[in-house]
C-alpha positions as CSV (number, residue, x, y, z in Angstrom):
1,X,120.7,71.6,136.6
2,X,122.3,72.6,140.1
3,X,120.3,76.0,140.2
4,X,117.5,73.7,141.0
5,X,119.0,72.2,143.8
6,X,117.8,73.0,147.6
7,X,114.9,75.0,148.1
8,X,112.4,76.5,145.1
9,X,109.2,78.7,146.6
10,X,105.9,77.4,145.1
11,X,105.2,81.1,145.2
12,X,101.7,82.2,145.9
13,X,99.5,85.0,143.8
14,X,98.3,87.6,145.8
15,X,95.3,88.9,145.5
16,X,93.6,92.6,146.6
17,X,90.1,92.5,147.8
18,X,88.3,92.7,144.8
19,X,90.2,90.0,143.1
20,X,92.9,91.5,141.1
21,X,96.7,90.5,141.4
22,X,98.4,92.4,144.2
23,X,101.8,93.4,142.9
24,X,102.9,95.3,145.6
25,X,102.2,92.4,147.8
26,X,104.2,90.0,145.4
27,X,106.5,92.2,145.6
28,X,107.1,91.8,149.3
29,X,106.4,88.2,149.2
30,X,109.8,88.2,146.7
31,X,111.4,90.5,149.1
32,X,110.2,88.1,151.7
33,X,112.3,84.9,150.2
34,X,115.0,86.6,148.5
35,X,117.4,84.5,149.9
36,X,115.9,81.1,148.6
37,X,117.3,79.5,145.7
38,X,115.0,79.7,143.2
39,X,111.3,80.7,142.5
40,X,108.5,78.7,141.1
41,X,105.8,80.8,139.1
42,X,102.6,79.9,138.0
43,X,102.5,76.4,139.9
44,X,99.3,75.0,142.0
45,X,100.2,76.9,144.7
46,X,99.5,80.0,142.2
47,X,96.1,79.3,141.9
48,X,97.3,79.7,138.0
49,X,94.1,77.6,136.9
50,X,91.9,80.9,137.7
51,X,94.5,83.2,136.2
52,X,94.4,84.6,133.3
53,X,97.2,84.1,130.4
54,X,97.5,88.2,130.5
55,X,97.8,87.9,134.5
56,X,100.5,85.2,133.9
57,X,102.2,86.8,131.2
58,X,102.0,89.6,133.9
59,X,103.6,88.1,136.7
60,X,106.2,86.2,135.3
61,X,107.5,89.7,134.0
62,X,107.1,91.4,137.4
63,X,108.9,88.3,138.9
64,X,111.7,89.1,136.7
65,X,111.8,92.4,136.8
66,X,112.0,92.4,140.4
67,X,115.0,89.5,140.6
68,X,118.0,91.9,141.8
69,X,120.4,88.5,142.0
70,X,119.3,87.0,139.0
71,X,118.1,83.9,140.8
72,X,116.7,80.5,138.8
73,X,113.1,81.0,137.8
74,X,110.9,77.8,137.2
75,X,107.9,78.7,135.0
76,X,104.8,76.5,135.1
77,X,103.5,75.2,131.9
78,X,100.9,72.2,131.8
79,X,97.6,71.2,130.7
80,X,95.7,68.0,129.6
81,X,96.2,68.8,126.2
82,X,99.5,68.2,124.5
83,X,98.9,70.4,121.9
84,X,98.2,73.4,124.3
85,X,101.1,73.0,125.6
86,X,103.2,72.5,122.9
87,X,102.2,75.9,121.0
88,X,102.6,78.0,124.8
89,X,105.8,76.6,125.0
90,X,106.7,77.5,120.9
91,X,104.9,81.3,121.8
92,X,105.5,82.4,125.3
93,X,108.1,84.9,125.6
94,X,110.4,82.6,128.0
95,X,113.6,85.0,128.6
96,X,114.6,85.1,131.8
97,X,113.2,81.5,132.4
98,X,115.4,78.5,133.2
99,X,112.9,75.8,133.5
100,X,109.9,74.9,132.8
101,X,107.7,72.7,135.7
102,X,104.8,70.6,133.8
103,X,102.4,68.7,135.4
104,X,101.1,64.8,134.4
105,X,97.9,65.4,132.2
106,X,95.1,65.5,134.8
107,X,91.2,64.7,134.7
108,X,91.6,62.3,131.5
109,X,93.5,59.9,133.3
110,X,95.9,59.0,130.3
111,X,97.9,55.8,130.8
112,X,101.7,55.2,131.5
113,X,102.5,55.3,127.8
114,X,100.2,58.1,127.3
115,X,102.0,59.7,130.2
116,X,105.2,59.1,128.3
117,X,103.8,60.2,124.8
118,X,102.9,63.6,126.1
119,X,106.1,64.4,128.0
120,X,107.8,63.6,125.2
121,X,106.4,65.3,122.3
122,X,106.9,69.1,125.1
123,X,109.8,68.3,125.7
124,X,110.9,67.7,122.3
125,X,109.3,71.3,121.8
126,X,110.8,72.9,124.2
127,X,113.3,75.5,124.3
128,X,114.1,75.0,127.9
129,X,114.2,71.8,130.3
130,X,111.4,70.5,131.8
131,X,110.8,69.4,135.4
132,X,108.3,66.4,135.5
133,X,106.0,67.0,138.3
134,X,103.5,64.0,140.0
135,X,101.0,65.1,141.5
136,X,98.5,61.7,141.8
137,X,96.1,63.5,144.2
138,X,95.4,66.5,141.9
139,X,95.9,64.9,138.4
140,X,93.9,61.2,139.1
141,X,97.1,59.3,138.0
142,X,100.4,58.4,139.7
143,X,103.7,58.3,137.5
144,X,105.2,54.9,137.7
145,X,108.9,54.4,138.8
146,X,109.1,53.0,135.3
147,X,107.4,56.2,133.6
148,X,109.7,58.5,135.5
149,X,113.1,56.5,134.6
150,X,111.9,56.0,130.8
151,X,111.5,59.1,130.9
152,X,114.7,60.8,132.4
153,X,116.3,59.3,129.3
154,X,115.1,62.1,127.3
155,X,117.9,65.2,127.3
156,X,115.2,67.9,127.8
157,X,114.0,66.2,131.1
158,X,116.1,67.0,134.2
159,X,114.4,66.0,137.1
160,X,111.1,65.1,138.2
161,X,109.1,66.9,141.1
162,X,107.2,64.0,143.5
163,X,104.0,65.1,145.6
164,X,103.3,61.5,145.6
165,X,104.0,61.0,149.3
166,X,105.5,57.6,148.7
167,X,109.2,57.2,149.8
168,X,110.0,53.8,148.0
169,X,108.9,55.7,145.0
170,X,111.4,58.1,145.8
171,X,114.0,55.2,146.2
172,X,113.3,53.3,143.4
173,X,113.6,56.3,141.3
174,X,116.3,57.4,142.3
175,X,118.3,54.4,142.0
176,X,117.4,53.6,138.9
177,X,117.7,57.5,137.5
178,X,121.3,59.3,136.7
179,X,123.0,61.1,139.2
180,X,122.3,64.2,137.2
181,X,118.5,63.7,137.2
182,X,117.1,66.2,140.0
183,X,114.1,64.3,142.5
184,X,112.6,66.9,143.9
185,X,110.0,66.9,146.4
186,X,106.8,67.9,146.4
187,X,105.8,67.3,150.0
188,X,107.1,69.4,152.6
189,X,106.9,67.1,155.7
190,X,108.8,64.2,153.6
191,X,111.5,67.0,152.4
192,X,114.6,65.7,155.4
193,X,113.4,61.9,154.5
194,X,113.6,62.3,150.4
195,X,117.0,64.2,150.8
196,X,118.6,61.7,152.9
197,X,117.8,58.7,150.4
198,X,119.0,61.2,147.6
199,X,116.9,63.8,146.6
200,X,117.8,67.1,145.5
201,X,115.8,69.2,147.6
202,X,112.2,70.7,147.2
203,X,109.6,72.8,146.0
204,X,107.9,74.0,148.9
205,X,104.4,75.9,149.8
206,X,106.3,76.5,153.5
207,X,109.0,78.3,152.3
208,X,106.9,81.2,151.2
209,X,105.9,81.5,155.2
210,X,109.1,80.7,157.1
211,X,111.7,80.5,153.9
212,X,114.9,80.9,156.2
213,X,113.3,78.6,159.0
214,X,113.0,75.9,156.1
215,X,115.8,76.6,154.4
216,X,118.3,76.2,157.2
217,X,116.2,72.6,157.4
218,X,116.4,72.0,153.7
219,X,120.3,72.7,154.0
220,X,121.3,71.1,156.7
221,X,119.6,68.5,154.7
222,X,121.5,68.6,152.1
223,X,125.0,68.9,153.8
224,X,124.3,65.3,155.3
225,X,123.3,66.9,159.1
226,X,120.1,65.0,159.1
227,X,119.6,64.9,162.6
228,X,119.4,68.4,163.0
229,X,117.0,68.7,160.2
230,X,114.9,66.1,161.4
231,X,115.0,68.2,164.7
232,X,114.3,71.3,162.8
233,X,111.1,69.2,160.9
234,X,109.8,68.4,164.2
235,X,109.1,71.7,165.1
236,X,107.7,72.8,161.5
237,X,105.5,69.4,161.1
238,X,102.4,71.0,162.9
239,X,102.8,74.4,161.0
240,X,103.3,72.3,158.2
241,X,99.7,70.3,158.7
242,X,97.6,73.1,159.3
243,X,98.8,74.4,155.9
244,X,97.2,72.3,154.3
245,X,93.8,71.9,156.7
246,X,92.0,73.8,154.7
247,X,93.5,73.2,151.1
248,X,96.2,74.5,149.1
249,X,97.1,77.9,148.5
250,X,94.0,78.6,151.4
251,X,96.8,78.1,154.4
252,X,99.7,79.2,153.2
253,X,97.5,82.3,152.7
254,X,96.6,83.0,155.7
255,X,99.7,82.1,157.2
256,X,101.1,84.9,154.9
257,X,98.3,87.4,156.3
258,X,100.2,86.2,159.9
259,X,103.4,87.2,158.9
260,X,102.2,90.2,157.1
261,X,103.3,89.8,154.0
262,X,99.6,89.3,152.2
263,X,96.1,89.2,152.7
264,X,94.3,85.4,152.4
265,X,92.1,86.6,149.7
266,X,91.9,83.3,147.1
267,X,89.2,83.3,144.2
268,X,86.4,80.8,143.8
269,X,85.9,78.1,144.0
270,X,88.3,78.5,146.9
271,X,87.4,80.5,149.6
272,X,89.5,82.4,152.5
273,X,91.1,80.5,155.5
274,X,88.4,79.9,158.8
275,X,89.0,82.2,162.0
276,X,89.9,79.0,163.4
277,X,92.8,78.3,161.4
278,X,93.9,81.4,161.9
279,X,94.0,81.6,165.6
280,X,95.7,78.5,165.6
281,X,98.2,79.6,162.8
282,X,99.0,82.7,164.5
283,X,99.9,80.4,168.0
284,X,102.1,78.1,165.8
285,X,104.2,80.8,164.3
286,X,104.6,82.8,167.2
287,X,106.4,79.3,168.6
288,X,108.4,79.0,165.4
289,X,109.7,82.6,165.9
290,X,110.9,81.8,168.9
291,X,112.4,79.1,168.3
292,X,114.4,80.6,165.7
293,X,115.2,83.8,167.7
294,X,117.0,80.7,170.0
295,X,118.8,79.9,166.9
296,X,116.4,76.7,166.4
297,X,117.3,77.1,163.1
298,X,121.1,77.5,161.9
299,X,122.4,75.8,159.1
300,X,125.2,76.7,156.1
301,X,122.3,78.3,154.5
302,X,122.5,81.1,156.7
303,X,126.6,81.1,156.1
304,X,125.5,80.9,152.4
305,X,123.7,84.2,152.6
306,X,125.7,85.9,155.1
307,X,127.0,89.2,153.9
């Protein structure tokens, strides 16, 4: 699966004021990171447990519609319930759709074999490949090294997205895991540091901020220049921090109200961004830019999307 290799945008769902989805908004947020390679829909970052299967029906279909270069979409599809899943994925109109990211069963805590149970009666339903994704501080249960490499046996599984924050996880799995078999991260600050032990790339709430500031990281990366993406890192780590002050999708929100791209509206039980966050936001991205205007940030991402 080397579509979904490099850097995949968690994307957000804008909102309008009074709560609905704000297409024309999403639609600048995809103009926004057009030149990413690949978008994630309906993930965390989403906020696609308050949306509504019509609004993700509705979304995924404008995502496609307004995908010019036919890149790699990543559809989220997970639950606690096996079953649930199971008949979205037998149901849902998927065309268009290369992948399907499904988180570990969260709130019931299932165990390691339960783990491997569900994964592998979806996947044996599914009419596209799943992405594995670990999320131990949202779901109450970390995904052993063991789970994941049992698991990457299966031929519907390609890859497995981490947000475990542990790096000898990362090792371990990917030592013991086929070459093929896509570790993906899930934590922006440990994106340079999973690469260079092997990783693929990541899926990233950044990237819907600053995707060609991240990207050129994420690249250079990739093409084995990890010092200069560990000097790119540095100067994202603090932007990358205050992301997440306030929760997940509240910062990248108002970082996109920053850039002007969105507003910060969320819906309950989330609520908007703090003036403070914002101030300080505004201060770090205004450095960012200018380190990128002193081409901070130059990579062969920016040769791969030269015209």
């Amino acid at each position: 699966m080397e579509s979904f290799i490099g850097q995949g945008i968690a994307l957000v769902t804008p909102f309008t004021e009074n709560g609905k989805v704000d297409f024309p908004a999403l639609k600048r947020l995809l103009e926004h990171t057009k030149d990413v390679d690949y978008w994630v829909v309906s993930g965390t970052t989403a906020e696609s447990a308050t949306l509504t299967k019509d609004e993700k029906r509705e979304i995924l279909d404008f995502v496609k519609a307004n995908n010019p270069t036919n890149k790699p979409i990543m559809f989220g599809i997970g639950s606690n319930n096996t079953a649930d899943v199971i008949e979205k994925l037998e149901t849902l109109d998927l065309s268009g759709v290369s992948a399907i990211l499904s988180v570990c069963p969260y709130y019931v805590k299932p165990s390691q074999q339960g783990i491997i149970a569900h994964y592998t009666a979806i996947a044996d339903a599914s009419p596209l490949p799943i992405l594995l994704y670990n999320v131990p501080g949202r779901t109450g249960v970390n995904m052993t090294v063991d789970t994941i490499v049992e698991l990457s046996k299966h031929k519907n599984i390609f890859g497995v997205k981490d947000a475990g924050g542990d790096l000898t996880q990362a090792m371990r799995v990917i030592s013991a895991t086929p070459d093929d078999f896509l570790y993906i991260s899930g934590d922006d600050a440990l994106t340079v540091p999973i690469i260079s032990v092997g990783g693929s790339g990541v899926i990233t709430v950044l990237g819907n901020v600053l995707p060609q500031e991240f990207g050129s990281t994420v690249h250079n990366a990739l093409s084995g220049n990890t010092k200069q993406a560990t000097i790119q890192m540095s100067e994202l780590l603090d932007y990358t921090d205050a992301l997440f002050e306030e929760g997940n999708p509240v910062g990248v929100k108002t970082g996109l109200e920053i850039a002007g791209i969105c507003k910060k509206h969320v819906r309950l039980p989330l609520v908007e961004g703090s003036e403070l966050l914002q101030s300080k936001m505004s201060v770090m991205y205004e450095q960012i830019k200018i380190s990128s205007r002193k081409s901070m940030f130059v990579s062969n991402f920016d040769a791969r999307h030269a015209i």
